[in-house]
C-alpha positions as CSV (number, residue, x, y, z in Angstrom):
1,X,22.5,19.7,-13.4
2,X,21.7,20.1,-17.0
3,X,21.4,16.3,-17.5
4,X,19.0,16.3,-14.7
5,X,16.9,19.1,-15.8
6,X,17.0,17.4,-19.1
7,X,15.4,14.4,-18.2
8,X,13.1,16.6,-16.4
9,X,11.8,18.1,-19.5
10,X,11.6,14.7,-21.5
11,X,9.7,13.0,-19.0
12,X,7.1,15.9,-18.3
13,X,6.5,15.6,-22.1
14,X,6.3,11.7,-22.3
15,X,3.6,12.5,-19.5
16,X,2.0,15.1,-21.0
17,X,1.8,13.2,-24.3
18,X,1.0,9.9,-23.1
19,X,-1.2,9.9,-19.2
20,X,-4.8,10.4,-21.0
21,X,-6.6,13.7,-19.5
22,X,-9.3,11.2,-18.1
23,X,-6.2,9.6,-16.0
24,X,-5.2,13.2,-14.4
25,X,-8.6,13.4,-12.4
26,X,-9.1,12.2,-8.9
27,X,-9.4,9.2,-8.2
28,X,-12.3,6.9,-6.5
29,X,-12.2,3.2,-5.0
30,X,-14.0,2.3,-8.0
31,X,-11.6,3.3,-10.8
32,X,-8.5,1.4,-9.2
33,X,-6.4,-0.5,-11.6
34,X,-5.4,-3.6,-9.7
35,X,-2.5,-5.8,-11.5
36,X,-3.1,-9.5,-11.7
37,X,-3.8,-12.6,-14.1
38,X,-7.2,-11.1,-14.4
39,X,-7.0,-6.9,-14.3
40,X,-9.8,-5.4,-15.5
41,X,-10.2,-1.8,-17.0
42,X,-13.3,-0.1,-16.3
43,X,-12.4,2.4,-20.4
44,X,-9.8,2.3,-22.5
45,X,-8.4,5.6,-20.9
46,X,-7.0,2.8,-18.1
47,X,-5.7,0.2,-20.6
48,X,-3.9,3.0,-22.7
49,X,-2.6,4.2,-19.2
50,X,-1.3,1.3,-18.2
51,X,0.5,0.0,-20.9
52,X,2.5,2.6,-21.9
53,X,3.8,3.4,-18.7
54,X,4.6,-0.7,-18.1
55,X,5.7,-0.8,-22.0
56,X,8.4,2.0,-21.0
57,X,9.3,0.2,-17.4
58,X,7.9,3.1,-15.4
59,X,5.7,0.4,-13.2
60,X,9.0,1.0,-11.3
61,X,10.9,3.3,-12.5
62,X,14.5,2.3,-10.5
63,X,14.5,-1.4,-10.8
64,X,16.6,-2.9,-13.4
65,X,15.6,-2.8,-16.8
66,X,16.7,-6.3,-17.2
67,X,13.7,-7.8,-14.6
68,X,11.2,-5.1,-16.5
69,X,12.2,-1.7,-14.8
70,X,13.0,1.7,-16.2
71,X,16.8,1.4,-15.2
72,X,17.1,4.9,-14.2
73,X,18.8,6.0,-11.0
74,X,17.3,7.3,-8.0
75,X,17.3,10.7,-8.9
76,X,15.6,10.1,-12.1
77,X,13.1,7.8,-10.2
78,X,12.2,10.6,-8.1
79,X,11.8,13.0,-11.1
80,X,9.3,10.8,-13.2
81,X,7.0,10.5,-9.2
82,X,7.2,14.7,-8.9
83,X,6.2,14.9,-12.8
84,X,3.3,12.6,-12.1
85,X,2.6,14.5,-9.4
86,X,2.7,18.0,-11.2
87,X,0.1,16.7,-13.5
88,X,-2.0,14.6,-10.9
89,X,-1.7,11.6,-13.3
90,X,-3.0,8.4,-11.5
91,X,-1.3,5.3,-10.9
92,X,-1.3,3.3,-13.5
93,X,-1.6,0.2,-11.4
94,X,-2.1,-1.1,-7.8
95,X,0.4,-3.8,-7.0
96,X,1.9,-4.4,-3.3
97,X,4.5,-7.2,-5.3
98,X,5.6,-4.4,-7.0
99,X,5.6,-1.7,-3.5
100,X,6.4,-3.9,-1.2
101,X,7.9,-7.4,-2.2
102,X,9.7,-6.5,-5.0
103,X,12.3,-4.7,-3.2
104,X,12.6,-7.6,-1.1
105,X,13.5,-9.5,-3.7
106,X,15.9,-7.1,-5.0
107,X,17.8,-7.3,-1.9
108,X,17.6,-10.9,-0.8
109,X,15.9,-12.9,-3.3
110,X,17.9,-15.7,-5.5
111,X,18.6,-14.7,-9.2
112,X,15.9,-17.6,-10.1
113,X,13.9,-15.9,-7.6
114,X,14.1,-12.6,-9.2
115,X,13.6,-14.0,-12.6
116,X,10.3,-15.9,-11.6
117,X,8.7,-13.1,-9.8
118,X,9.9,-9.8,-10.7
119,X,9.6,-9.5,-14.6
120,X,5.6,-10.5,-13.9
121,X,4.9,-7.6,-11.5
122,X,6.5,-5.2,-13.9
123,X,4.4,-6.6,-16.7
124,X,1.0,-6.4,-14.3
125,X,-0.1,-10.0,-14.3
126,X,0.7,-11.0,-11.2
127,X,-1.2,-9.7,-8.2
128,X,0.1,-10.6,-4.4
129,X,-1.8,-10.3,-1.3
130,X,0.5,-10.7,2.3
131,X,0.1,-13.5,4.9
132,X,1.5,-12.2,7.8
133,X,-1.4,-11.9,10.6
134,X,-3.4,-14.4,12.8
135,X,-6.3,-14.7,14.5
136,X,-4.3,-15.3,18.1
137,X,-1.5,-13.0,17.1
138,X,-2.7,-9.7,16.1
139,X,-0.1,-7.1,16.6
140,X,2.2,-9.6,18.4
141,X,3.3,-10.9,15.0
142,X,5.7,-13.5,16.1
143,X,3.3,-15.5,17.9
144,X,1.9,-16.9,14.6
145,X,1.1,-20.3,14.3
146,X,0.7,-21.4,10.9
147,X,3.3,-24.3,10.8
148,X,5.4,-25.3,7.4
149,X,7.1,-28.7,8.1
150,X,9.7,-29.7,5.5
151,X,8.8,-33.3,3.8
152,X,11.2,-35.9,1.9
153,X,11.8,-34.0,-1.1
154,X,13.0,-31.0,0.9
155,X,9.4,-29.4,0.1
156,X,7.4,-27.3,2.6
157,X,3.7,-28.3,3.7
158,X,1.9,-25.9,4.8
159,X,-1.4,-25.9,7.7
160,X,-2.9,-22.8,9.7
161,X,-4.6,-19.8,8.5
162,X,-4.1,-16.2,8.1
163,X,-7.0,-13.3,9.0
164,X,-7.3,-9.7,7.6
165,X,-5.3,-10.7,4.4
166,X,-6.2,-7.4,1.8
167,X,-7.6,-8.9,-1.4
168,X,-6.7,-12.3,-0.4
169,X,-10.0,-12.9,-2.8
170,X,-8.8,-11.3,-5.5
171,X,-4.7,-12.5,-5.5
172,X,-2.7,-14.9,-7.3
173,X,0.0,-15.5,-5.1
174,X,0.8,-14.5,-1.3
175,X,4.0,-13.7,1.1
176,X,3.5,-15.7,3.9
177,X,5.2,-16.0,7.5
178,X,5.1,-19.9,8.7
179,X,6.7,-21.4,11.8
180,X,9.4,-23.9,10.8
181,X,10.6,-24.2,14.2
182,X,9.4,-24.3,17.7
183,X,11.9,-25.3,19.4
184,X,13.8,-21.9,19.8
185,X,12.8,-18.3,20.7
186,X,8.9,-17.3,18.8
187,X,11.3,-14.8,16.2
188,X,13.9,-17.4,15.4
189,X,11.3,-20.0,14.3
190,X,9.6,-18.0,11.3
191,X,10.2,-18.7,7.8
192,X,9.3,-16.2,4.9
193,X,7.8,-18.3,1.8
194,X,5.9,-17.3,-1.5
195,X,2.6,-19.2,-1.7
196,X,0.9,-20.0,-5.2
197,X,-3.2,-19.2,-4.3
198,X,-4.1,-21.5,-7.0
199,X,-2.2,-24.5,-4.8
200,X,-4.6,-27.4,-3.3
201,X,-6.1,-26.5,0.5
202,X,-5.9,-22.8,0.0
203,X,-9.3,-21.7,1.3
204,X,-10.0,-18.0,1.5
205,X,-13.3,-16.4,3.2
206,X,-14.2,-12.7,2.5
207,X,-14.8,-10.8,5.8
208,X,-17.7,-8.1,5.8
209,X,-16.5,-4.5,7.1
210,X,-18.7,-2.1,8.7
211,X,-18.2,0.2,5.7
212,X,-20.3,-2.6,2.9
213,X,-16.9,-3.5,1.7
214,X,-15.4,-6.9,1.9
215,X,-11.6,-5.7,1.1
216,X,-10.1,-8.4,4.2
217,X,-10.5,-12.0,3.6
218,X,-9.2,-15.1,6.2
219,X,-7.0,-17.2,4.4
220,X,-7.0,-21.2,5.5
221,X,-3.9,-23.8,4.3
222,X,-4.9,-27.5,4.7
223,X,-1.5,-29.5,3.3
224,X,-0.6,-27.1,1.1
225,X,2.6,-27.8,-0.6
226,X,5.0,-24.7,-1.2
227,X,8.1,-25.7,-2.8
228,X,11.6,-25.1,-1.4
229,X,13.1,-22.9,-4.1
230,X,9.8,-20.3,-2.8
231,X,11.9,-19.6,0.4
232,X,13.3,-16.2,0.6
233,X,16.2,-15.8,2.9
234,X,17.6,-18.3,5.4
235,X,15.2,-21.3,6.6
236,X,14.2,-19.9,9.9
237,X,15.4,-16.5,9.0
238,X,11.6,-15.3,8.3
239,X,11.9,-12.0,11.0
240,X,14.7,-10.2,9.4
241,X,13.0,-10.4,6.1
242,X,10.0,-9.6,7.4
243,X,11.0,-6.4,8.9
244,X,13.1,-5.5,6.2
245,X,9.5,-5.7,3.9
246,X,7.0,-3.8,6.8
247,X,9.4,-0.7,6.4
248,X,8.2,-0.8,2.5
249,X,4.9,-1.3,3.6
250,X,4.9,1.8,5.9
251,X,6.5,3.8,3.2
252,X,3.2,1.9,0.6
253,X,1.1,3.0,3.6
254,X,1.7,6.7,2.8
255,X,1.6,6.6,-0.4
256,X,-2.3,8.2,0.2
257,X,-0.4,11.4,1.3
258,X,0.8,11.5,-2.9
259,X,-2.2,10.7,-4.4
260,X,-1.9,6.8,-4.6
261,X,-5.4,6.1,-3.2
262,X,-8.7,7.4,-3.4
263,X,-9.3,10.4,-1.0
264,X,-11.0,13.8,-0.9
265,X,-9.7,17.5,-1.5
266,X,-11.1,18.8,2.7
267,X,-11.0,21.9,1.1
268,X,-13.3,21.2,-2.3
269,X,-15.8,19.4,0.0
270,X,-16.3,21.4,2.7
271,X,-16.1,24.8,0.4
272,X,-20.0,24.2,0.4
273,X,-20.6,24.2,3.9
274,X,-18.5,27.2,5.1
275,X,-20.1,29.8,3.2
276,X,-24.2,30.6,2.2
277,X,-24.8,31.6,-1.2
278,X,-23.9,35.4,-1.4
279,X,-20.3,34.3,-0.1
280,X,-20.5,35.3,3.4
281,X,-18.5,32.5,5.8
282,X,-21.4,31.0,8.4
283,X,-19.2,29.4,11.0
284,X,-15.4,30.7,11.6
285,X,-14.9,27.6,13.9
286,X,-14.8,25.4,11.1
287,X,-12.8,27.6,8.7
288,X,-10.0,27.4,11.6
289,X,-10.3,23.7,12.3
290,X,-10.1,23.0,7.9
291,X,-6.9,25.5,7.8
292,X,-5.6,23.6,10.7
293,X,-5.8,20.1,8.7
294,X,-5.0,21.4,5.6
295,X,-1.6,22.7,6.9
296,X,-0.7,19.5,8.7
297,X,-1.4,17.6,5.9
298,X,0.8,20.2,3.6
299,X,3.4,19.9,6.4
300,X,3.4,15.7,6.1
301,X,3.6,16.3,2.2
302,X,7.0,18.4,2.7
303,X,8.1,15.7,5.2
304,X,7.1,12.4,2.8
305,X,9.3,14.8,0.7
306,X,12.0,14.8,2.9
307,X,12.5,11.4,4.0
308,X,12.0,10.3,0.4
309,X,15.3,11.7,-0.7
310,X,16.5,10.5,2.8
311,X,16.1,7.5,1.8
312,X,17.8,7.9,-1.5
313,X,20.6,9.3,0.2
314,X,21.0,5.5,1.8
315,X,19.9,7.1,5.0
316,X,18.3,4.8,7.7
317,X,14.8,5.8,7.5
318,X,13.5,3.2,9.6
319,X,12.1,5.2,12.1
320,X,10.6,7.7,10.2
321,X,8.5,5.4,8.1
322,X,6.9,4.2,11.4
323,X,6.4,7.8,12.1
324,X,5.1,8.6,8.8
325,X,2.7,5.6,8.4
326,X,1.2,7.0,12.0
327,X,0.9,10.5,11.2
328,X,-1.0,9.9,7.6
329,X,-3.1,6.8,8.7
330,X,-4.2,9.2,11.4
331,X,-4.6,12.5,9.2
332,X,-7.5,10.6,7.1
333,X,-9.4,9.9,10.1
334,X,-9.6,13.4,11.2
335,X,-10.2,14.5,7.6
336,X,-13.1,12.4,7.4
337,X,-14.3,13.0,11.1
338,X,-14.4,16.9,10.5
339,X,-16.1,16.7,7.0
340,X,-19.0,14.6,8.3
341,X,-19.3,16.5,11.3
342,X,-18.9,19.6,8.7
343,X,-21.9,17.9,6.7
344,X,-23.7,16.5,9.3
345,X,-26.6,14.6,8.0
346,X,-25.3,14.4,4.7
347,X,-22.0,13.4,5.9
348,X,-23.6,9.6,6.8
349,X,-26.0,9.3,3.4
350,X,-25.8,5.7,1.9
351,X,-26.9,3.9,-1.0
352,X,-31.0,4.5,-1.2
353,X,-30.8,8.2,0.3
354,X,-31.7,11.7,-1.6
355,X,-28.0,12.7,-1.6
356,X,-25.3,12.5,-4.2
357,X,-22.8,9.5,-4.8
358,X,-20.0,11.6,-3.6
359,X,-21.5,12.3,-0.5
360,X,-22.2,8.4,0.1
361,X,-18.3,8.1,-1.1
362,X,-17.4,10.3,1.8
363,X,-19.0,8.0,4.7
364,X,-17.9,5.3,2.9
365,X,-14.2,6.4,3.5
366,X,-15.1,7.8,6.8
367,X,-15.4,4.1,8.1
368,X,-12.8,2.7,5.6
369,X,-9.9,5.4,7.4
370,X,-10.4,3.9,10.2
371,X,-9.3,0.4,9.2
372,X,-6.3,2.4,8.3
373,X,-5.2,2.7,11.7
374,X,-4.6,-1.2,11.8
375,X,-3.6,-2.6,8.9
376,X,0.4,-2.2,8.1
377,X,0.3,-2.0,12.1
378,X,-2.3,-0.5,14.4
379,X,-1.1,2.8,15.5
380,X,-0.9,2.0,19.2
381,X,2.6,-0.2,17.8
382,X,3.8,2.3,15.6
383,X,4.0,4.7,19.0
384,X,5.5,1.7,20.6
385,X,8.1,1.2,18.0
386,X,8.9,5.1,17.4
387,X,9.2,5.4,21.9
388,X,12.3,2.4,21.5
389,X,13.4,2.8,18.2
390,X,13.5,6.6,17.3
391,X,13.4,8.1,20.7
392,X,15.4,5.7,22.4
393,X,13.1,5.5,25.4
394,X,12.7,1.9,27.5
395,X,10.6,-0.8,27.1
């Protein structure tokens, strides 16, 4: 115990002494730190930020110090994310290699694997988007049909395309699901390769949202040539890697519900609405329906809490990160549908209008939240998956 609350007092101090005041306040789409071969700080307060907590391995604080890590154990991993916490200090980067293919990797990947791929996410130059669905699969994932045929030098070529890739723009390499087989069952068929964006025939077309950003890209492979050592797992053996890596994307998922994304504090923007100048509260509906949100969100904290250490534990947590991805995905979208019904006409402001940039932020992220509820699986699977999985009901 003392050890532990040792380490507890060093890191709050390393924090303290090192995450720049400017990095403790909230944070908006616009101030994200994105890893990559070209990441871009919008002050110094970011650069400083980032580098000393990749210098000291704190990118990820559990991995091994020998692929870039912080080498500390689970316990201490947890301790530095409640510190950070404690102090509100931002991420220091955005990096799904590092959230949700890394520990993929860890798991199944090849020591050469691990040596090409991991050190680069821990130093923040390498930024990954994921390649998993199609335009004629949607949530029926397994029905992809972007083929990878193996050539004369044991080499994968790769055709088809890939739609509602995040930052496919933006990436330098991608995780990909190709069909290597289709001759047995639609799961049995899928490979899981690791796709250089820089490679000839990668084309890759921004999509428009209805909220002015252009976040989702379609991603189109003419011949592109992936080579073999880039396969991760069996050939063929793509599904059980791929469900082993959508359980870390659930748990990246919600990641909002600590602070990892921009979002709003309900209570500091609708504070304005509820009350008139002299104090006196104007509408008790609304008070009951913001205390209502703000203790289910408090109540998913506790349980993020919860399965966290769960998980730790080496307790299947499976189930809950389906249920927890639902539950946040779906607590934005009612945060953001009460504060613009809350606001009313200055709940929907835009660029151009009389009203403040914070109050165009908020119907930005009023129609971002929604797309919230698809990606990392729409919520109508995640109730499919937590009826046969967690409940144990039939198909």
């Amino acid at each position: 115990m003392q050890d532990t609350e040792n380490f507890r007092a060093e890191t709050r101090a390393w924090l303290e002494a090192n995450c720049p005041p400017a990095m403790r306040q909230p944070l908006t789409q616009e101030q994200i730190v994105w890893s990559g071969s070209t990441v871009k700080f919008a002050n110094d307060d970011q650069r400083v930020w980032f580098e000393r907590m990749r210098d000291r391995g704190w990118f990820a604080p559990d991995w091994p110090a020998e692929l870039g890590g912080g080498g500390l154990a689970p316990k201490q991993a947890r301790i530095v994310e409640q510190e950070m916490l404690r102090l509100a200090c931002r991420p220091p980067q955005f990096n799904l290699g590092v959230w949700m293919l890394g520990p993929v990797l860890l798991e199944l990947g090849t020591e050469a694997q691990k040596r090409e791929h991991l050190p680069p996410m821990m130093e923040g130059r390498m930024r990954w988007c994921q390649g998993f669905s199609e335009p004629n699969a949607g949530s029926d994932l397994a029905s992809l049909k972007t083929s990878a045929r193996v050539d004369e030098n044991g080499d994968f070529v790769v055709n088809g395309s890939k739609i509602w890739t995040s930052y496919g723009d933006a990436a330098d390499w991608m995780y990909a699901l190709v069909r290597t087989d289709t001759t047995v069952k639609k799961q049995q068929g899928i490979s899981f390769v690791l796709i250089d964006m820089k490679s000839h025939g990668v084309t890759v077309k921004p999509i428009e949202l209805i909220s002015g950003k252009s976040s989702f890209c379609e991603v189109f492979f003419d011949d592109v040539r992936v080579p073999a050592r880039q396969l991760i797992g069996p050939l063929n053996g793509g599904w059980t890697v791929a469900k082993k890596l959508l359980q870390h994307e659930r748990a990246a998922m919600s990641k909002f519900s600590e602070g990892a994304a921009p979002s709003h504090d309900a209570l500091a923007v609708a504070r304005p609405y509820l009350y008139d100048e002299d104090g006196t509260l104007l509408e008790p509906v609304w008070r009951d329906r913001l205390a209502a949100l703000l203790m289910d969100s408090h109540a998913f904290s506790l349980t993020h809490q919860r399965v966290k250490e769960e998980g730790m534990a080496r307790m299947d947590i499976s189930g809950p990160s389906s249920i927890m991805k639902l539950v946040q995905t779906e607590q934005e979208v009612a945060k953001y549908e009460l504060l613009t019904q809350l606001m009313g006409q200055r709940g929907l402001s835009w660029e151009g209008s009389e009203f403040s940039a914070d109050e165009h932020d908020i119907c930005r992220l009023w129609l971002l939240a929604k797309t919230y509820t698809i990606s990392g699986g729409s919520s109508e699977v995640q109730l499919n998956i937590i009826a046969k999985r967690v409940l144990g009901l039939p198909g």
